[in-house]
N, C-alpha and C positions, 0 to 999 in steps of 0.2 A: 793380646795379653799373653805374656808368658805363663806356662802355666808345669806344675810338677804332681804327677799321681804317683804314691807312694804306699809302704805298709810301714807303719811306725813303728812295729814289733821284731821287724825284719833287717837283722844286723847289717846285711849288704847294701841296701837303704841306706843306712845311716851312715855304712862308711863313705859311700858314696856321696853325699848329700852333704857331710859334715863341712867338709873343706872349702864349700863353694859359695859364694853370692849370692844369695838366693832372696834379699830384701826385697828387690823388687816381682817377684815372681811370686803366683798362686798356687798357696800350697795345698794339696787336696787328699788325704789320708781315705785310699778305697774301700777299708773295712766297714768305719765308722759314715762314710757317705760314698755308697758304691758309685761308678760311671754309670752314668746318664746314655739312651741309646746316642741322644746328639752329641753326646761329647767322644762316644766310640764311634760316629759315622764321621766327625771330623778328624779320627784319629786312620779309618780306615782311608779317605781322602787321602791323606799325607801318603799312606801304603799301600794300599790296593789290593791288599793282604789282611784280613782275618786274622788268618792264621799266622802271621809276620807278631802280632798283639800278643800271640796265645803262649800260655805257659808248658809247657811240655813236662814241666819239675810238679805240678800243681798235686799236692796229694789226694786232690778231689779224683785224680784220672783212674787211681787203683782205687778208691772206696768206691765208685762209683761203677767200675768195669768198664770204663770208657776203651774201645779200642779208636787209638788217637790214628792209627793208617787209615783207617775206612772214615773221619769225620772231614766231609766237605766244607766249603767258605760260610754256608749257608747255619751246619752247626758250630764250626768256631763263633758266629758271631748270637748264636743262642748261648752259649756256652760263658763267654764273655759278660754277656748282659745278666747271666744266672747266677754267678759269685763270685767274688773280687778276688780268686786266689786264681782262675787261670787268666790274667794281665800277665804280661809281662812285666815286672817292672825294675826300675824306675820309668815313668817313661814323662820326659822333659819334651813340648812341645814351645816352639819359639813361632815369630811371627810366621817362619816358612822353613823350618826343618822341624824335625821329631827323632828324639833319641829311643830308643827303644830296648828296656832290659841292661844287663849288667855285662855283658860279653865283652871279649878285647875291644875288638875292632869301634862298639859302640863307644865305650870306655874313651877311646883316644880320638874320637870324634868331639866328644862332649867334654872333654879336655880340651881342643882346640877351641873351641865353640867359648870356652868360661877362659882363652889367652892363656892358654898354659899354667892355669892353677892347678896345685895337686889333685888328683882323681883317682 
């Protein structure tokens, strides 16, 4: 099942998300129903990275005094499973890839992926 974790609040979301086919896909808003450890161990599966997931922008990392250089795989994925604001997101997962976050490179992946619809 395709499936899309999002934040509904979160304009680059939306830009992102507006233009594309998303009928058949599960849509899953992380505020109001955070990720599930199983649905983040399937997501580290695809990455093998933690920290690949983790948000870096997250405003929990200065309320909190996180120093994000000393956090190993072990706390990104506490970290993750603690609030839905350090996800990366969007993050579009299909039968056998996963998009991750808003970045170029993602961006024109997952533009490829939805046939060259606007992204």
């Amino acid at each position: 099942m395709k499936k899309v974790f999002y934040l509904k609040t979160c304009g680059t979301n939306k830009k992102i998300m507006t233009p594309l086919n998303l009928e058949d896909w599960q849509l899953r808003e992380i505020k109001s129903s955070p990720v599930t450890e199983a649905e983040l161990q399937e997501m580290y599966e695809r990455t093998q990275s933690y920290e690949a997931l983790f948000s870096k922008k997250s405003t929990q990392i200065k309320a909190r005094g996180i120093d994000v250089q000393a956090l190993q795989e072990k706390d990104y994925k506490a970290l993750l499973l603690d609030h839905y604001s350090f996800l990366k997101r969007p993050v579009f997962i299909t039968d056998d890839e996963i998009f991750i976050g808003n970045d170029k490179k993602n961006l024109e992946a997952l533009h490829d992926y939805f046939g060259n619809q606007t992204v």
